[in-house]
N, C-alpha and C positions, 0 to 999 in steps of 0.2 A: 377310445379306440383309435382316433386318430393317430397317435403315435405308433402304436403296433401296426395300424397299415401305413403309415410312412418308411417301419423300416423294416416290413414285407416285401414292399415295393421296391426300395433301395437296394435292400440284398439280391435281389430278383434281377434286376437291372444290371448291376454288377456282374453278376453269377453267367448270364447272357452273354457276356464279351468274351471274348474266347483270349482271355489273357496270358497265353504261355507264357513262358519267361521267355524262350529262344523264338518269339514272335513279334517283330519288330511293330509289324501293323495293330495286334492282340496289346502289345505295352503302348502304343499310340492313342489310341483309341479308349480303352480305360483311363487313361491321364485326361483325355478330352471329354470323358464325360465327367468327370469328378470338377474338371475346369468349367466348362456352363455351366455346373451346378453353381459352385462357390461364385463365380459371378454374377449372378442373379440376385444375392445376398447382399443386402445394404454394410456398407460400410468395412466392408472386408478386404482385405488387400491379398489378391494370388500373385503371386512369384514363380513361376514355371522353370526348371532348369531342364538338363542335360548332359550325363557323361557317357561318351560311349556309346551312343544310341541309345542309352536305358533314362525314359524320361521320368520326372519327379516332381512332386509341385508341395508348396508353405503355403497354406492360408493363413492368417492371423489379422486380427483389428491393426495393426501400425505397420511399417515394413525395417521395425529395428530385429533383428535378428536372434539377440539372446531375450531369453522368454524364464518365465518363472517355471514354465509348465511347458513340454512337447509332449502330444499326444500323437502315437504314429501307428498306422496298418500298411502292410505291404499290398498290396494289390497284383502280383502276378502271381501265377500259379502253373502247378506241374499238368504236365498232358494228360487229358481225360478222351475216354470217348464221349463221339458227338451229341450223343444224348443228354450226357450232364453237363453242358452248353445249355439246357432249357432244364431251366427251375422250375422244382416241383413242391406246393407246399400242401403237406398233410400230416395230420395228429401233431397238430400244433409244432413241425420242425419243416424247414426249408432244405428239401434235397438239390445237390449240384455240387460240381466243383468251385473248388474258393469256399464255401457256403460256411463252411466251418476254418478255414484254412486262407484267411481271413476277413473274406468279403463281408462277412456277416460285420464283423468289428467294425468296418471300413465303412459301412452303410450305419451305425450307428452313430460314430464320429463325424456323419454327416448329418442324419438330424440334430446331434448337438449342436454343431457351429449354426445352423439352420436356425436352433430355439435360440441361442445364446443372441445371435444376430436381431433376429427380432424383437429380446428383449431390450433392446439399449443398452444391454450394460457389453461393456467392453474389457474382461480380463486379459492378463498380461500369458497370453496360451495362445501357441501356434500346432495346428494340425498338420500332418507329415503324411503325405502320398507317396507310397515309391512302389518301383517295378522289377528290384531284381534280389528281393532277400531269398528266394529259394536257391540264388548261385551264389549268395556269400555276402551283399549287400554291400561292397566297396564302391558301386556308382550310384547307388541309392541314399541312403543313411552315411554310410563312410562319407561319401560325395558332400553333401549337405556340411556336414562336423566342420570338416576342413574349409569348406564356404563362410564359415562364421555360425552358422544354425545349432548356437550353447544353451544352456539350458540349465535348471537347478535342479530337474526332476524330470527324469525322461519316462513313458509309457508306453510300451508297444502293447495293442491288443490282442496280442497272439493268443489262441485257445486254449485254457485253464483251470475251464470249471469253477469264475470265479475265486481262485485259489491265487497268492500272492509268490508267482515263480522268480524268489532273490536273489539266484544261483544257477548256473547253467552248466554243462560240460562246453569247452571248449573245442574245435574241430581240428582236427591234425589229418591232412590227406598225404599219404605216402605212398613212394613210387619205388622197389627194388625190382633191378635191373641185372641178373646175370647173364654174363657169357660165358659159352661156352664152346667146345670145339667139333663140329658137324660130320657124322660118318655114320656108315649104313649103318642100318638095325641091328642086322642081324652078325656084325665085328663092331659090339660096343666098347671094346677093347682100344680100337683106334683114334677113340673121339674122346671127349670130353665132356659128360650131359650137364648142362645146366638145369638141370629140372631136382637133380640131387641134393645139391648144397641151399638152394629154396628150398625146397622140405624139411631139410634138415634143421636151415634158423628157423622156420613159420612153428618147427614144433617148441624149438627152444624159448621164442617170443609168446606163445602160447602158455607155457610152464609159468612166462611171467606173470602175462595176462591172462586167467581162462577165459572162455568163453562161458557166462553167466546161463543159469536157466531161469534166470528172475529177476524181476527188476534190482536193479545194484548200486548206490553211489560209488561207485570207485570209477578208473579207468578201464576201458573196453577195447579191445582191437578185433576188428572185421575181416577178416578178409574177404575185400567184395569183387574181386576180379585177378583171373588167372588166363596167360595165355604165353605158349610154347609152340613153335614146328607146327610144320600144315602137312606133316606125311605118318601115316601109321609104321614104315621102316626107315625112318632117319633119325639118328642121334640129333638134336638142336640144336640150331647156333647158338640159341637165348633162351632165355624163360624171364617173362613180364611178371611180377604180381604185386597189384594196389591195395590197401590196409586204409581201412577207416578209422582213425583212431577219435573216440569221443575223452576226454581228460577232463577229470575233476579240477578245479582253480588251484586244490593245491602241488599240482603236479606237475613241474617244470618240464616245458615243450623240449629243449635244449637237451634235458637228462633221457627224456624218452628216443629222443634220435639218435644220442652216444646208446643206451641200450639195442638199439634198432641194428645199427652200424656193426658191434660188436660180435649181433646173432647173422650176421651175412656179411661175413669177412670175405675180402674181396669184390662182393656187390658195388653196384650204384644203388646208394637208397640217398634220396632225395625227395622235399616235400614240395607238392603243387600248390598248398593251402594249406595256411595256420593262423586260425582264427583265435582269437582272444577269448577266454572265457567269462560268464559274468560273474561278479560277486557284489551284492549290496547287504549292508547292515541292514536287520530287521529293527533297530531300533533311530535308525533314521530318523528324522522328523517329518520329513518328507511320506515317507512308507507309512509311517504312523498315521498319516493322515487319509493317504489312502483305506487303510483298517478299517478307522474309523467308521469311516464313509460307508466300508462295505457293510458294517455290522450292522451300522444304523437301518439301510435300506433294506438287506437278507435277513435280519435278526437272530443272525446266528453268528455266533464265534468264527475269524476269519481263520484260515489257516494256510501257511506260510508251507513249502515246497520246493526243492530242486528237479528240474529239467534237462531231461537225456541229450533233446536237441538244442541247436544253436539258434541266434535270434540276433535283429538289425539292435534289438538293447544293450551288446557285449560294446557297440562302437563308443557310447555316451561312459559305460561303464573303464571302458578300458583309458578316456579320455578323466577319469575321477569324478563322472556324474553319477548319483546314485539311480538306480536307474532299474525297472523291474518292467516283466511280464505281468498282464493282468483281463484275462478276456474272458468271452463268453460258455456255455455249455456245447457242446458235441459230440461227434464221433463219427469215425469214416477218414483219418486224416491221411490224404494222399492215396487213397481206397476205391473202389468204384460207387461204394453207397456215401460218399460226403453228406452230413449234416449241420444243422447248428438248431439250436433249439430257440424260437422266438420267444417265451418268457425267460428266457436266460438274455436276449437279445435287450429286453427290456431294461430286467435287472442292471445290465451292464452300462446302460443308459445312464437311469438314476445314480448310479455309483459314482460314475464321472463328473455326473452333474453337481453333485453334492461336494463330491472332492474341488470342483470348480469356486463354488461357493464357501467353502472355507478357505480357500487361497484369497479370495477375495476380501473375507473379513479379517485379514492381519493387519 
C-alpha cells in the first residue's frame, strides 16, 4: 500500500496548487514543490530553468543532458473553480483539476525517480517538469530541446488509458480579417459589410472540411470565435473570425493556408500558431519496448491510437525523436468533474518501471 498512498498523496499535493498556466505565482510554486522534492533524493541532480516567466526543471542521476530516455508531465493547467483547487479522493479515483490532465502522471514520475533513487541504480533517464504545454509548450519542452535536453525516446504522460498515442493531429490557429466599408443599417447600400464575404468562405472552407458528428482521423476546422460591429444599425468596418484547425501529419500546413487564402479573397488570414504534428513508427524499437512493458504489467494486448489533441511530444518528434503519449486512466479532461483513476495510476507506475529496466539490460 505504500506506493498507492505515496501517489494519493503526490497527486493530491499537486492538484492543491492552483497551477494556471496564465499564473505566474500558480507556475512558481508547483516547480517549487517538485524542486524540494527531487532534492531531498540522494544522488540526483535538478537543473531548474526559465523562459519567459514559464519555469521548468530536469531531474536526472548526472547533469549531461542527452539521456536514452525523457520521461515528461506538464504540470500547469486550465482555470477551474475553487473547489477543484482541493482534491477529493473516492471510489478509488482522485477528483480535482490536473488530476487527470496531468498531475496524476506527474505525481507518479515522482515516486519513480523517488524508488529509482533509492535503489542505487542509476539509469541513463531524465524526468521533465514544465509549465506551459496547455499554451503550446515553446518555453517548456521547446525551451528545454533547444537547450540541449536530446533524447532517443521521449514520453509524455499525457492521459491515454494506458493506450500507446503515436500520432497526433497537429494545431493550426488562424486569424481572418476582413474589412469592410461602415454605414447605417438601415442604407446597406452605401457601405460595404464585411460580415458577407466571411460567411461566404467559412461556408466554402466547410464544404472542404465538414464538421464531423464523430470522432474522425482526418482534418477539422473550428470555428471558435467570431466578432463584428458593436451597434444593431451599422453596416461594419470589419468582421474578426478565428478557425482552429486540428490536421492530420499527412496534411501539409502550407496547402491548408493556400486553401484558407483562396476561400477569403481579399481577407487577412494569417496564423497565430502552427504546431507540428506527431508521427512515430509503431515499430520503433524504442515503442516496442514500451508494449512490451505494458503487456507484461496489464496482461493484455497493448493498443496503439491517434490523438485529436496536441502534446509537448510533437517537439522531440518534430526534432526526429521517436517520441509517443503514454499515460494513465480518466475522465473530466478540462471539465468541472476532473478525474484519474488510482489503480490506473499504479499500472502506469509499473509500466515505466519495467520499461526502465529493460533500458537498463542492453
Amino acid at each position: 500500500m505504500a506506493l498507492r498512498d505515496d501517489l494519493i498523496q503526490l497527486t493530491c499535493d499537486l492538484v492543491a496548487i492552483p497551477s494556471v498556466t496564465d499564473d505566474a505565482t500558480g507556475r512558481a510554486a508547483v516547480i517549487d514543490y517538485i524542486e524540494r522534492f527531487c532534492r531531498d533524493l540522494p544522488d540526483v541532480h535538478v537543473a531548474r530553468h526559465e523562459s519567459n516567466g514559464f519555469p521548468s526543471l530536469v531531474a536526472a542521476f548526472d547533469d549531461r543532458r542527452h539521456k536514452t530516455l525523457v520521461l515528461n508531465a506538464h504540470v500547469d493547467v486550465v482555470p477551474a473553480r475553487p473547489d477543484q483547487f482541493e482534491p477529493a479522493v473516492r471510489n478509488g479515483r482522485i477528483y480535482g483539476r490536473g488530476a487527470q490532465d496531468m498531475k496524476g502522471a506527474a505525481a507518479a514520475l515522482l515516486a519513480l525517480l523517488k524508488a529509482v533513487a533509492a535503489s542505487n541504480r542509476r539509469p541513463d533517464v531524465a524526468w521533465q517538469f514544465v509549465t506551459d504545454e496547455e499554451i503550446g509548450g515553446e518555453h517548456g519542452v521547446g525551451f528545454l530541446l533547444k537547450q540541449g535536453y536530446t533524447a532517443d525516446f521521449f514520453l509524455a504522460g499525457e492521459p491515454t488509458d494506458l493506450a500507446i498515442v503515436d500520432r497526433a493531429k497537429g494545431i493550426l490557429w488562424v486569424t481572418v480579417t476582413q474589412q469592410g466599408d461602415p454605414a447605417h443599417g438601415s442604407r446597406p447600400w452605401d457601405g460595404r459589410n464585411p460580415i458577407v464575404p466571411i460567411a461566404d468562405g467559412l461556408r466554402r472552407v466547410l464544404e472542404r472540411y465538414p464538421i464531423p458528428d464523430a470522432p474522425v482521423w482526418r482534418t477539422t476546422v473550428t470555428p471558435s470565435a467570431f466578432h463584428s460591429g458593436d451597434a444593431h444599425n451599422r453596416v461594419p468596418a470589419d468582421a474578426l473570425l478565428k478557425l482552429d484547425i486540428r490536421r492530420v501529419p499527412d496534411d501539409d500546413p502550407d496547402a491548408i493556408m493556400a486553401l484558407l487564402r483562396a476561400c477569403f479573397p481579399g481577407a487577412d488570414v494569417s496564423a497565430q500558431q502552427c504546431g507540428s504534428a506527431l508521427k512515430t513508427a509503431q515499430d520503433d524499437p524504442y515503442v516496442q519496448r514500451l508494449a512490451a512493458a505494458c503487456e507484461a504489467v496489464t496482461g493484455q494486448p497493448v493498443s496503439f491510437r491517434g490523438e485529436h489533441f496536441g502534446s509537448d511530444a510533437r517537439f522531440y518528434s518534430e526534432a526526429g525523436v521517436p517520441a509517443v503519449c503514454f499515460g494513465p486512466h480518466g475522465a473530466g479532461l478540462h471539465s468541472h468533474e476532473e478525474w484519474v483513476s488510482i489503480e490506473s495510476l499504479e499500472l502506469f507506475y509499473h509500466v515505466l518501471e519495467r520499461l526502465i529496466e529493460s533500458l537498463e539490460a542492453v
